[in-house]
MIBAVEX-7677 format. One record per residue: x, y, z of N, C-alpha, C in turn; residue in one letter. Coordinates in Angstrom, 3 decimals. Example, Ala and Ser with C-alpha at 12.3 -4.5 7.8 and 13.67 -1.06 7.14 Angstrom:
MIBAVEX-7677
ATOM      nc1      nc2      nc3     cac1     cac2     cac3      cc1      cc2      cc3 res
ATOM   13.190   -5.690    7.800   12.300   -4.500    7.800   13.200   -3.300    7.800   A
ATOM   12.850   -2.250    7.080   13.670   -1.060    7.140   12.900    0.030    7.870   S
END
This chain:
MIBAVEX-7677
ATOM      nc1      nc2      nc3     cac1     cac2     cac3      cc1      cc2      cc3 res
ATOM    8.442  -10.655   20.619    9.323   -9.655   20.009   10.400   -9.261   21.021   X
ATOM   11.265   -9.113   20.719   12.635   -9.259   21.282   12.773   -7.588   21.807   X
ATOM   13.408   -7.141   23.132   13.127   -6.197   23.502   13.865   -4.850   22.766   X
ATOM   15.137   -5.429   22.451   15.628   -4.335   21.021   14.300   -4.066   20.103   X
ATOM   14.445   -5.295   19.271   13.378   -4.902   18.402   12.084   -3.838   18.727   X
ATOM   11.542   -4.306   19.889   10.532   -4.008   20.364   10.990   -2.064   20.490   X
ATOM   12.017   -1.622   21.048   12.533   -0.371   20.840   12.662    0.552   19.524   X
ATOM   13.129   -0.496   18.725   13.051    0.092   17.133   12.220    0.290   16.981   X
ATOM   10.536   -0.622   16.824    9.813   -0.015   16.279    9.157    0.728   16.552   X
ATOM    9.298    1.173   18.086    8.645    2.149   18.988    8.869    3.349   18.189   X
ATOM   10.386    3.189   17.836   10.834    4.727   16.991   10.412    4.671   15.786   X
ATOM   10.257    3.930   15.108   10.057    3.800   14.199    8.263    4.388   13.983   X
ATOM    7.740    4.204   15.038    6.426    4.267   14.834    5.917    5.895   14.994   X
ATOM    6.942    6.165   16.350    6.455    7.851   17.018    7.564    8.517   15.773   X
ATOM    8.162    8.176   14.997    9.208    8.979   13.768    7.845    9.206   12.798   X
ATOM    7.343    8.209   12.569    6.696    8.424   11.026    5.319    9.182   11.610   X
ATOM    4.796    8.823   13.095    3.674    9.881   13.381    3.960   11.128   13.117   X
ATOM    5.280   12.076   14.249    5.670   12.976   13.984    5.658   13.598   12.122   X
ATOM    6.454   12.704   11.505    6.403   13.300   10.316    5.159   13.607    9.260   X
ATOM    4.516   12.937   10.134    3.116   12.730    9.380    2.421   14.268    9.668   X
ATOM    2.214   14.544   10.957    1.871   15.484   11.754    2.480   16.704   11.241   X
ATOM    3.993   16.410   11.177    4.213   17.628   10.469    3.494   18.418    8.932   X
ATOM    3.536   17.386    8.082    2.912   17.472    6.938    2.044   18.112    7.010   X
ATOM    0.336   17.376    7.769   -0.626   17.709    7.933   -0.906   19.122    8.633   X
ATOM    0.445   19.696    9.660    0.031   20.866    9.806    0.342   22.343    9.589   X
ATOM    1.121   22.013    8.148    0.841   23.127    7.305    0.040   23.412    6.410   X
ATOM   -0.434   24.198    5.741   -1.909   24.643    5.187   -1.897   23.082    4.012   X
ATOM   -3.141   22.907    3.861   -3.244   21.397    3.128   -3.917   21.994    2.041   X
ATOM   -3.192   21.279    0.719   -4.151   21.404   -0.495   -3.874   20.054   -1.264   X
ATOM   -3.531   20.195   -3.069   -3.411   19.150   -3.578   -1.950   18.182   -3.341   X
ATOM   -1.086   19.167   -2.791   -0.145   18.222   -2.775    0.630   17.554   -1.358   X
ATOM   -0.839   17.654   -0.422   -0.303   17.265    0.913   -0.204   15.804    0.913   X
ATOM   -0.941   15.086    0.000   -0.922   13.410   -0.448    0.370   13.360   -0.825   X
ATOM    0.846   13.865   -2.031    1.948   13.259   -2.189    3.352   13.671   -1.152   X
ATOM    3.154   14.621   -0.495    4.403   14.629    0.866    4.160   13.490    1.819   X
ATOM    3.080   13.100    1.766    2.697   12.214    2.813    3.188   11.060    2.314   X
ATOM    2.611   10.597    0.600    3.075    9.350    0.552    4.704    9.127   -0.048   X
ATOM    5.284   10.240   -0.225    6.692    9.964   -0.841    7.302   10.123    0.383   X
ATOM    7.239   11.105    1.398    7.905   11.005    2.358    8.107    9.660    3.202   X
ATOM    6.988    8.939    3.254    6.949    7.528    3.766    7.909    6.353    3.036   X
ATOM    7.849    7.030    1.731    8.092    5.859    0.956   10.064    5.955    0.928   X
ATOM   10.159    7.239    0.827   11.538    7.777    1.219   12.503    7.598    2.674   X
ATOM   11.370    7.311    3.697   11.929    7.336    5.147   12.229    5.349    5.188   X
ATOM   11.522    5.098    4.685   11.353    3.639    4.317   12.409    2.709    3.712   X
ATOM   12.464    3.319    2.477   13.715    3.738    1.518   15.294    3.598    2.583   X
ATOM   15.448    4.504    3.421   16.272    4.650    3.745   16.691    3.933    5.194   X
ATOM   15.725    3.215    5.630   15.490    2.113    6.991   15.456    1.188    6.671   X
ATOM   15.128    0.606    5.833   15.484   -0.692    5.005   15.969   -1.040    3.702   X
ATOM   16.944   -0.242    3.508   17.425   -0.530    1.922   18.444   -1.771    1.885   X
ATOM   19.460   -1.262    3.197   20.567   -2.209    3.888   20.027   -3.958    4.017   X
ATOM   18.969   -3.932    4.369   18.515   -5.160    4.672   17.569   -5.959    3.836   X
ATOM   17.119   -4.966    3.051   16.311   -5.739    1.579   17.540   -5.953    0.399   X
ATOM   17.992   -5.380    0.179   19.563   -5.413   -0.660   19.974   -7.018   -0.472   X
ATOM   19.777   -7.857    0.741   20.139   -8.972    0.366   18.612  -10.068   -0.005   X
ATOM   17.536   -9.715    0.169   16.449  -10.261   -0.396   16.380  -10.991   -1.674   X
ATOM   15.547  -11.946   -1.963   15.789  -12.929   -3.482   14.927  -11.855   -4.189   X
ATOM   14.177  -10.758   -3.849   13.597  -10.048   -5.071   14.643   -8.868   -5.787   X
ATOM   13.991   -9.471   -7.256   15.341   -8.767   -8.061   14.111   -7.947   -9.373   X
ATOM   14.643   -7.136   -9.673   13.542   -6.406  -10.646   13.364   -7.386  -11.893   X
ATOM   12.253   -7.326  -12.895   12.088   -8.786  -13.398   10.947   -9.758  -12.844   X
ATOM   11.395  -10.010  -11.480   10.444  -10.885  -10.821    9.151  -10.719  -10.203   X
ATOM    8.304  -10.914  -11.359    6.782  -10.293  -10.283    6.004  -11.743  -10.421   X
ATOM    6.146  -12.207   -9.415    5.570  -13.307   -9.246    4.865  -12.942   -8.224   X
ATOM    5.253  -11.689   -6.989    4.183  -11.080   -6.096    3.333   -9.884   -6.819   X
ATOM    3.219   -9.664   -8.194    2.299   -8.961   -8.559    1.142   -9.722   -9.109   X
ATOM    0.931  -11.238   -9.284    0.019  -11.345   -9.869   -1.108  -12.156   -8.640   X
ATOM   -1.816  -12.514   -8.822   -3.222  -12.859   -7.750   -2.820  -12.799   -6.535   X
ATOM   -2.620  -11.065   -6.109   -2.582  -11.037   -4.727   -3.506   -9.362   -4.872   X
ATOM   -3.696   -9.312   -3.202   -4.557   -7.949   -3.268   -3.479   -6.591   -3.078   X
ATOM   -3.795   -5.773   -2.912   -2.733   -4.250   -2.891   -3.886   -3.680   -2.667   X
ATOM   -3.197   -3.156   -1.203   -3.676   -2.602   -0.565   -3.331   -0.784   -0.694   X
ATOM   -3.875    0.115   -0.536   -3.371    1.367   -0.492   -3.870    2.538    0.033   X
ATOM   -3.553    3.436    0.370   -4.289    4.392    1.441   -4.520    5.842    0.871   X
ATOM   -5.178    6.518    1.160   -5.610    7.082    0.057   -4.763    8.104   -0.622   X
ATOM   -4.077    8.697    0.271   -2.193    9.721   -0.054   -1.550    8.803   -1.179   X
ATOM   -1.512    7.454   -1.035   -0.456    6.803   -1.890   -1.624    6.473   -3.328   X
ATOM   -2.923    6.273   -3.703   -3.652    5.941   -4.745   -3.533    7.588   -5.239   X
ATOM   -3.707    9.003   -4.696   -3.733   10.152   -4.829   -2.279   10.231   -5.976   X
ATOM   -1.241    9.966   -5.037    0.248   10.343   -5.619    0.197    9.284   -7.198   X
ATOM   -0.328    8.424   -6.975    0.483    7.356   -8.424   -0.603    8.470   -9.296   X
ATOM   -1.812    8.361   -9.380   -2.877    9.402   -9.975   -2.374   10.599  -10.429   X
ATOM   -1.966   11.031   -9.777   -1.029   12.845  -10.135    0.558   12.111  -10.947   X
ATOM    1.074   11.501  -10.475    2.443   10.997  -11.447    2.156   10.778  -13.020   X
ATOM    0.690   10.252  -13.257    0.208    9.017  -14.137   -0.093   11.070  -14.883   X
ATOM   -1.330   11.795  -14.569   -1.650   12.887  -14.782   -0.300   13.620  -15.440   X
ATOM    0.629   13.836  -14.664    2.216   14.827  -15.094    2.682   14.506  -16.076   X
ATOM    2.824   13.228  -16.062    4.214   12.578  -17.138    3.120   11.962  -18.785   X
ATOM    2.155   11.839  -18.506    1.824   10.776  -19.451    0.473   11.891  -20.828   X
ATOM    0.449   11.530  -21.808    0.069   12.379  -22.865   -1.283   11.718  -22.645   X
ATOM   -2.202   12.564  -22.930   -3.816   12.438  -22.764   -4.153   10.522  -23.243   X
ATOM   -3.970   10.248  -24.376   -4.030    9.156  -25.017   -3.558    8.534  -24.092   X
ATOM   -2.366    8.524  -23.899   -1.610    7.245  -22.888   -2.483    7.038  -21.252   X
ATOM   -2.617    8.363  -21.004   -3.276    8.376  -20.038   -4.909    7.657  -19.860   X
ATOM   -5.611    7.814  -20.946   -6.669    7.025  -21.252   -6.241    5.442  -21.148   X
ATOM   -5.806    4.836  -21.938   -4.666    3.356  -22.069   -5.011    3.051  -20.215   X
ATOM   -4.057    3.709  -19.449   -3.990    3.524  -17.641   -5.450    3.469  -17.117   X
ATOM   -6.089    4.402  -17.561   -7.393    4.795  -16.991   -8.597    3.141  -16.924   X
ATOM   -8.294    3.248  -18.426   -9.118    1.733  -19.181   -8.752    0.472  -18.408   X
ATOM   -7.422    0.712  -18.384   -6.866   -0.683  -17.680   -7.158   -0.905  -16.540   X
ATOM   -6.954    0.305  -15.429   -7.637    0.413  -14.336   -9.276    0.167  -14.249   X
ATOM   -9.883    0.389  -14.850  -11.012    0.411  -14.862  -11.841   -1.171  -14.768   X
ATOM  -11.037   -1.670  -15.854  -10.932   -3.049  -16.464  -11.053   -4.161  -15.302   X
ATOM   -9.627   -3.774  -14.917   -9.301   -4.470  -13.531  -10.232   -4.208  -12.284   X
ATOM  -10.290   -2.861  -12.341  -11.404   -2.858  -11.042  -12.976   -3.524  -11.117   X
ATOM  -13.431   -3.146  -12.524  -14.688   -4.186  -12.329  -14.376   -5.512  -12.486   X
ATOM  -13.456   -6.358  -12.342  -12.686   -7.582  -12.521  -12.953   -8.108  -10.619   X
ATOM  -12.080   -7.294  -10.078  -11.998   -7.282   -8.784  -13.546   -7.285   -7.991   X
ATOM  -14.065   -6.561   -8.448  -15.512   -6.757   -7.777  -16.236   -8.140   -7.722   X
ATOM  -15.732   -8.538   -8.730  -17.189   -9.948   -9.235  -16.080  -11.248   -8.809   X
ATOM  -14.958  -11.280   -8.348  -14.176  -12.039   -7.707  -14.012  -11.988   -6.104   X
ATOM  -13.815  -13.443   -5.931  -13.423  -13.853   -4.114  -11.717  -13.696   -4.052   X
ATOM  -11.008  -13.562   -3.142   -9.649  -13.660   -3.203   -9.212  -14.932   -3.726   X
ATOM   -9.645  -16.015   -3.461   -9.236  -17.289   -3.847   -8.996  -17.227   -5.479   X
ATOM  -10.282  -16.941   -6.305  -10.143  -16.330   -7.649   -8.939  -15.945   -8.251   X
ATOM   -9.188  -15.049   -7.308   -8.301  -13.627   -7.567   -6.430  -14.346   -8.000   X
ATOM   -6.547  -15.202   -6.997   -4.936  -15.902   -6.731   -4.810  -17.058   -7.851   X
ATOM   -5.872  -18.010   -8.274   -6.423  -19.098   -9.160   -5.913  -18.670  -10.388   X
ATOM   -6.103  -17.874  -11.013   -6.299  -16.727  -12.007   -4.910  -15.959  -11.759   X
ATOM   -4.485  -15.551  -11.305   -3.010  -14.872  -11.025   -3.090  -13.582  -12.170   X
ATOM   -4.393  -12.856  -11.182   -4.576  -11.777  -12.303   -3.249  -10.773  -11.859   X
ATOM   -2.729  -10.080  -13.367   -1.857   -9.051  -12.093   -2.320   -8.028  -12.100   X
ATOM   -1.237   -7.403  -11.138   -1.705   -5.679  -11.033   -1.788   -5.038  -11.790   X
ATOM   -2.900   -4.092  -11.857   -2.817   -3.095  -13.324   -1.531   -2.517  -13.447   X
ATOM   -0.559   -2.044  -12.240    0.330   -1.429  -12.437    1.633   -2.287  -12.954   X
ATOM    1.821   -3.549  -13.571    2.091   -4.084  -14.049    2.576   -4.123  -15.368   X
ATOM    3.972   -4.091  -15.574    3.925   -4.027  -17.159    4.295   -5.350  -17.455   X
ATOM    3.541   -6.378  -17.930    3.759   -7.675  -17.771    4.721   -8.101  -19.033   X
ATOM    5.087   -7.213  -19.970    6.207   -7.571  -20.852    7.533   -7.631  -20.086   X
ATOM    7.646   -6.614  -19.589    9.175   -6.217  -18.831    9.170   -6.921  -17.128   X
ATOM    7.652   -7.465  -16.952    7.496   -7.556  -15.445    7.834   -6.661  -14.124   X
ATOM    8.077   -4.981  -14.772    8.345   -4.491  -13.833    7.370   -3.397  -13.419   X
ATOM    7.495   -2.697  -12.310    6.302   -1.895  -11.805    6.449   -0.527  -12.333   X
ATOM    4.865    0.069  -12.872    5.256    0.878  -13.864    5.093    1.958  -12.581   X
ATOM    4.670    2.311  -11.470    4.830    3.142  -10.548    5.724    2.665   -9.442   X
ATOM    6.613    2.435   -9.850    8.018    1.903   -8.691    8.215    2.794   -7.516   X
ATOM    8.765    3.762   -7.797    9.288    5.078   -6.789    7.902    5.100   -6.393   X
ATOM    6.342    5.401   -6.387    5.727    5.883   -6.104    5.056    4.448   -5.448   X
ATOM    5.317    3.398   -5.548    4.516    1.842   -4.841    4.091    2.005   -3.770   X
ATOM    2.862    1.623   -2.942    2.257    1.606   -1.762    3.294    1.079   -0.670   X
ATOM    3.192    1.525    0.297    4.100    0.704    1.544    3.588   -0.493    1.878   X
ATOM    2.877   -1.215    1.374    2.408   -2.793    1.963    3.472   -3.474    0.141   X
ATOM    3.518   -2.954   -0.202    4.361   -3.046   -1.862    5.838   -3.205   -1.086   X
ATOM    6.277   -2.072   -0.556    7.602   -1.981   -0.636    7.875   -2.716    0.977   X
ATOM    6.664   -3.389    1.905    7.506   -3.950    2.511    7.188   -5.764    2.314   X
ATOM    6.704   -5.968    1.233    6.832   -6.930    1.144    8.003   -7.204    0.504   X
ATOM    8.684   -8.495    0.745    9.896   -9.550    0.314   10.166  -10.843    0.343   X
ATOM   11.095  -11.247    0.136   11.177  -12.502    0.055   12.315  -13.168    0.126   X
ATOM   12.963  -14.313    0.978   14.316  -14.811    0.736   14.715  -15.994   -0.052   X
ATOM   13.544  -15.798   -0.770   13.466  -17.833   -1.608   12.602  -17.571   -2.526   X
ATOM   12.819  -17.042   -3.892   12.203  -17.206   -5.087   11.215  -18.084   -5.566   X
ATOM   12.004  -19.089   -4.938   11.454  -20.971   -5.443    9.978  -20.625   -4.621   X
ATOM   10.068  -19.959   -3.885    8.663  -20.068   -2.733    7.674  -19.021   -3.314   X
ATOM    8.292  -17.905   -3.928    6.985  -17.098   -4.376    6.656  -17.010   -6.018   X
ATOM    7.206  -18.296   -6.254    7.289  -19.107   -8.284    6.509  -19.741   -7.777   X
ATOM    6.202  -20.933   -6.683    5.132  -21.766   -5.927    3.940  -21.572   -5.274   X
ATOM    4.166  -20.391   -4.700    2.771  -19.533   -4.391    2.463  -18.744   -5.260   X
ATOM    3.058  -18.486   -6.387    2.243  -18.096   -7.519    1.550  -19.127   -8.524   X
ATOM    2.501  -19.930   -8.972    1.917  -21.095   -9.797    0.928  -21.787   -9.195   X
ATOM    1.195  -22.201   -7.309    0.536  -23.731   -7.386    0.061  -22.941   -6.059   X
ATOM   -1.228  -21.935   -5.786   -1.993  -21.211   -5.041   -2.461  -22.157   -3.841   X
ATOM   -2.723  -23.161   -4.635   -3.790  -24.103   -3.694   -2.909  -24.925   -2.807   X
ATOM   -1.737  -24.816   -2.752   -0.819  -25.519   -1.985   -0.561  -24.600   -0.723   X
ATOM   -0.929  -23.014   -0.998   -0.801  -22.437   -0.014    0.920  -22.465    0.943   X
ATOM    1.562  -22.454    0.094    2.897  -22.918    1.114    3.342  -21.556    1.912   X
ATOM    2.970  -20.511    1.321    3.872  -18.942    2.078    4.887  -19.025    1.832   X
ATOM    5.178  -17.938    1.700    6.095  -16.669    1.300    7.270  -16.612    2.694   X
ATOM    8.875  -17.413    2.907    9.634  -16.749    4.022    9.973  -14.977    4.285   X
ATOM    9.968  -14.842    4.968    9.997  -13.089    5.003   10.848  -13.026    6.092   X
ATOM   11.334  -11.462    6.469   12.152  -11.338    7.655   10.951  -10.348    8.355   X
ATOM   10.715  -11.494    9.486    9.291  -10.596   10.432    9.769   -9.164   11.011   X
ATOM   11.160   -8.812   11.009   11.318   -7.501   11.745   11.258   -6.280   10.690   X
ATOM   11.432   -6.627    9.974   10.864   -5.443    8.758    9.196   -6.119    8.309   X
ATOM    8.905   -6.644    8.451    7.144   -6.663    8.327    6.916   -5.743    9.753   X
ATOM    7.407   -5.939   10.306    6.800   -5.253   11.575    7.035   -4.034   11.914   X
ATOM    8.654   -3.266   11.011    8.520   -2.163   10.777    8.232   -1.137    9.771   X
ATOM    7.704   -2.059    9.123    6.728   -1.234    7.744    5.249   -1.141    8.171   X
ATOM    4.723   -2.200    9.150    3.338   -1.970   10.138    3.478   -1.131   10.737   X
ATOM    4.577   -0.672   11.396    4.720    0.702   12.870    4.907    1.718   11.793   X
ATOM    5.208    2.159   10.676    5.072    2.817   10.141    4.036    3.184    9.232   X
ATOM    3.084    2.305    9.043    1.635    2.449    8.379    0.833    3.113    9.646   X
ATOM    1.123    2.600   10.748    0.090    2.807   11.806    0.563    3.924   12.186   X
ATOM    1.578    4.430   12.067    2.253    5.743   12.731    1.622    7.116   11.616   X
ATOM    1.251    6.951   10.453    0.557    7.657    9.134   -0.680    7.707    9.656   X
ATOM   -1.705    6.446    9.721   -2.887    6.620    9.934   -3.170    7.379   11.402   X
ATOM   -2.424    7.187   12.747   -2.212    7.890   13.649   -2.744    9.656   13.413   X
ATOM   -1.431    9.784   12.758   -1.830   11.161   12.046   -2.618   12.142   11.021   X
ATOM   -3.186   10.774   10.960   -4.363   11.002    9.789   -6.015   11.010   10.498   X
ATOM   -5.650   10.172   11.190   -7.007   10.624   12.414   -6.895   11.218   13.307   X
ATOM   -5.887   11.850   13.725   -5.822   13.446   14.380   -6.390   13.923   13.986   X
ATOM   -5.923   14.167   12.334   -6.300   15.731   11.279   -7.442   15.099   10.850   X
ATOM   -8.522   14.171   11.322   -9.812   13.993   10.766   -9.674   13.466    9.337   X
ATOM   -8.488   13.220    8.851   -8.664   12.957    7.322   -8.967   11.501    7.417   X
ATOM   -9.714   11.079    5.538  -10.123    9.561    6.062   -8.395    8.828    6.049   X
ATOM   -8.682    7.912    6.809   -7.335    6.631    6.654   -7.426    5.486    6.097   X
ATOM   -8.280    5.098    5.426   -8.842    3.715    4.956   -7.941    3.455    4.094   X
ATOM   -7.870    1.983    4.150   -7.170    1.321    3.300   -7.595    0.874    1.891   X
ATOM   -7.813    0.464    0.831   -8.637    0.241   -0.335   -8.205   -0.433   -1.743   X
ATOM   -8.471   -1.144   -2.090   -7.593   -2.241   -2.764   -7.038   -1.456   -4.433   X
ATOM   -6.106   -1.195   -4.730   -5.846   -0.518   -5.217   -6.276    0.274   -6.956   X
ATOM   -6.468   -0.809   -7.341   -7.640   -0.399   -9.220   -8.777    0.581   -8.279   X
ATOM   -9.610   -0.007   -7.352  -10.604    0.482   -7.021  -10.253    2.145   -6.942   X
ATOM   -9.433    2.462   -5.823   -8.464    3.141   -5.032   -8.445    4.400   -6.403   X
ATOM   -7.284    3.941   -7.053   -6.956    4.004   -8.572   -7.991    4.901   -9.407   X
ATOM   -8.847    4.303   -9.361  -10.027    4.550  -10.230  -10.488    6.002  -10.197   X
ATOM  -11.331    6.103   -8.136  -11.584    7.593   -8.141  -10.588    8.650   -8.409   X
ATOM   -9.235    8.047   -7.937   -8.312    9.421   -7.956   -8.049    9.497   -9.493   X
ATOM   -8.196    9.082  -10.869   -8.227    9.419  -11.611   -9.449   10.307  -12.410   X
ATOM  -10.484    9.396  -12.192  -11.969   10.488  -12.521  -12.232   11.487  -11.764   X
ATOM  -12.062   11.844  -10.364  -12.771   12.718   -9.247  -11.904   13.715   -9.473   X
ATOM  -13.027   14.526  -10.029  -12.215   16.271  -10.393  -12.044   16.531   -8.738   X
ATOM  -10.383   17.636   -8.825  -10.086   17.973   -7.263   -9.895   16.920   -6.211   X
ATOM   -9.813   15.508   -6.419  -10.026   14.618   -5.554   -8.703   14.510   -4.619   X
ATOM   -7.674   15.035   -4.631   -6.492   15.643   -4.064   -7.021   16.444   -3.036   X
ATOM   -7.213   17.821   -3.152   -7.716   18.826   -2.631   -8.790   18.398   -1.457   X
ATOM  -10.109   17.940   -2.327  -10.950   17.158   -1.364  -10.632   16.375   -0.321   X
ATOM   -9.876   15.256   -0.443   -9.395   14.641    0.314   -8.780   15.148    1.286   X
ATOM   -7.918   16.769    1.211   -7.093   16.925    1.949   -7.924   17.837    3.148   X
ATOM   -9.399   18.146    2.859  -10.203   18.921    3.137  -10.718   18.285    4.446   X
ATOM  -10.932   16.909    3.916  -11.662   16.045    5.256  -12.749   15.266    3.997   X
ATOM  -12.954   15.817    2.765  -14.101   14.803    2.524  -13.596   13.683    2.398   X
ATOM  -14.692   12.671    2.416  -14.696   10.904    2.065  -14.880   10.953    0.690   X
ATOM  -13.987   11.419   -0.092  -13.893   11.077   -1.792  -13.515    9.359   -2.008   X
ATOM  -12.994    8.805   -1.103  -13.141    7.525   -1.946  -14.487    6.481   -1.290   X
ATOM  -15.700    7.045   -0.973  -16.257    5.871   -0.551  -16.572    4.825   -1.528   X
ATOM  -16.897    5.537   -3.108  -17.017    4.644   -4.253  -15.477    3.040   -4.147   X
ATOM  -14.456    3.098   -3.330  -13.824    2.214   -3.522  -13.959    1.470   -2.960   X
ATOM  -14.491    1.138   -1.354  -15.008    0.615   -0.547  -15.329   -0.557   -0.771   X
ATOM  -14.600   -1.792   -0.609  -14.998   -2.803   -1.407  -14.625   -4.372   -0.343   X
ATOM  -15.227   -5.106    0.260  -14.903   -6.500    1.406  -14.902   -7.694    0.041   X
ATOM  -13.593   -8.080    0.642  -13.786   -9.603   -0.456  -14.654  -10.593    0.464   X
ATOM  -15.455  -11.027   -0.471  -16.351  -12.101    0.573  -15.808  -13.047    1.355   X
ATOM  -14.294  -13.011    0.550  -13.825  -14.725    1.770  -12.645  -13.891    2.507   X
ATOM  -13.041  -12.669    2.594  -11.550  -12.091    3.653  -11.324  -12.745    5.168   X
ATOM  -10.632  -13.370    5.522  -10.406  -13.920    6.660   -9.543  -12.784    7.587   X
ATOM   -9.722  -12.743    9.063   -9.838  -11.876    9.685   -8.002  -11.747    9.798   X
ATOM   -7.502  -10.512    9.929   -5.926  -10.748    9.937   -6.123  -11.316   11.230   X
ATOM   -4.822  -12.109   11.421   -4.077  -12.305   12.348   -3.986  -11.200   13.342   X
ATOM   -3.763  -12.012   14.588   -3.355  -11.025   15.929   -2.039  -10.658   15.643   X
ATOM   -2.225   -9.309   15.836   -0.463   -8.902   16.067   -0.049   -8.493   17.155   X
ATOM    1.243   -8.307   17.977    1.697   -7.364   18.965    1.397   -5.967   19.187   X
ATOM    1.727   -5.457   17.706    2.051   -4.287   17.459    1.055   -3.336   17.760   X
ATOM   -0.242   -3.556   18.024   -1.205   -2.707   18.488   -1.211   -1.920   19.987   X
ATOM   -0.993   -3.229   20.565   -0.455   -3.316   22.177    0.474   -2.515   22.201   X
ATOM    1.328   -2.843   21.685    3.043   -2.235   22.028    2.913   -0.513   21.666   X
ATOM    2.337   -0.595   20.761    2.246    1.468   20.030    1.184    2.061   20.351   X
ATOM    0.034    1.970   20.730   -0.667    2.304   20.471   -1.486    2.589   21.771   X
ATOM   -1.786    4.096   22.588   -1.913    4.474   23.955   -3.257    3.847   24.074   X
ATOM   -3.606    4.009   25.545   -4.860    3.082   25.845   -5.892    3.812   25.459   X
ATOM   -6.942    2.748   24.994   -8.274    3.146   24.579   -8.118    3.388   22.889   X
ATOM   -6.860    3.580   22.799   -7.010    3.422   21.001   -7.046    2.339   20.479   X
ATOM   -7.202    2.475   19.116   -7.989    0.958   18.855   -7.047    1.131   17.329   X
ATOM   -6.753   -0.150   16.441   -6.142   -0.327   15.420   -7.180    0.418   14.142   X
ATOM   -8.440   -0.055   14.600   -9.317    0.083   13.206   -9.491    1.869   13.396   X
ATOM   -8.950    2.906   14.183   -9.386    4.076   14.663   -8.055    4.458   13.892   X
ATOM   -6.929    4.046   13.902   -5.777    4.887   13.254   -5.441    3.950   12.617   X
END
């Protein structure tokens, strides 16, 4: 990593701690999730709009919504949950609930390989229009994924087993990581959980778990019900970015 770069995401990383920190330390109730996850999604928004603007993803194209995992943390499964709750009439809201539900026991009894074979998509998916029915509110592993070649993620969607990958621009993967890690940072300060959790699952409690906002913001572990290892998860990749941000003796899986 190039020593500019390497500077950006330094800021990039101690920016989104700070803001995180801030959040967390005014009195916390139900709506400290969603400052947490819109603010991210907003600071994000505005650090890479310039440079995704020329990306081949165009609304329409969800060829990265179908057999891949989505990941989400528990502020951002909290916020789509309360959006879905505000806007949507009891009935409709049932419709989301089901679908979620659907999908999540789907996800259980599948390996990732499956998962991609199958090109199940995301519940949040409106597969008529192909567009994301929680857009503004999408997880940050959502909004920093991209792409500069269509042809490549029509191919890794259709033809899985060819495995070809997705081109990306690694300096925004790497500053949408300094900014995940800069959240969880501040999330294990304030003792709250930070786990990551695949998203129907995710989904699921924050729709049934009366108070599960509140709770969460309390310190309990309201989502352990999501808790879920795909059997063929292969270990990520080494990154820099642990090294580079992260003071000694801390550890990635700790924030």
């Amino acid at each position: 990593m190039a020593a500019g770069t390497e500077d950006a995401i330094r800021q990039l990383f101690a920016s989104e701690t700070g803001a995180a920190r801030a959040v967390l330390s005014e009195p916390r109730d139900r709506n400290t999730a969603v400052k947490l996850a819109f603010g991210a999604g907003q600071r994000a928004e505005r650090t890479f709009l310039s440079v995704l603007q020329s990306v081949a993803c165009k609304p329409g194209c969800g060829f990265c919504c179908r057999g891949v995992r989505v990941d989400v943390t528990a502020p951002e499964a909290l916020t789509i949950a309360r959006g879905f709750r505000e806007t949507l009439p009891e009935d409709h809201l049932d419709v989301v609930l089901r679908r979620v539900k659907e999908h999540a026991k789907a996800i259980r009894s599948m390996t990732l390989a499956e998962l991609r074979r199958a090109r199940t998509p995301c519940p949040m998916l409106d597969e008529a229009s192909n567009l994301c029915a929680v857009h503004d509110a999408r997880p940050m592993r959502c909004r920093a994924h991209h792409s500069v070649d269509v042809a490549a993620c029509e191919a890794e969607c259709m033809r899985p087993e060819e495995n070809r990958g997705i081109p990306r621009y690694p300096d925004v993967l790497h500053g949408y990581e300094a900014m995940i890690l800069g959240q969880r940072r501040a999330l294990a300060g304030a003792k709250l959980d930070l786990r990551s959790f695949q998203l129907s699952l995710a989904l699921e409690v924050a729709l049934e778990v009366q108070g599960a906002a509140e709770r969460w913001a309390n310190g309990e572990r309201v989502f352990d019900a999501a808790v879920f290892q795909w059997p063929d998860a292969e270990p990520a990749p080494e990154s820099d970015l642990p090294r580079i941000l992260l003071g000694e003796g801390e550890s990635p899986s700790d924030v």
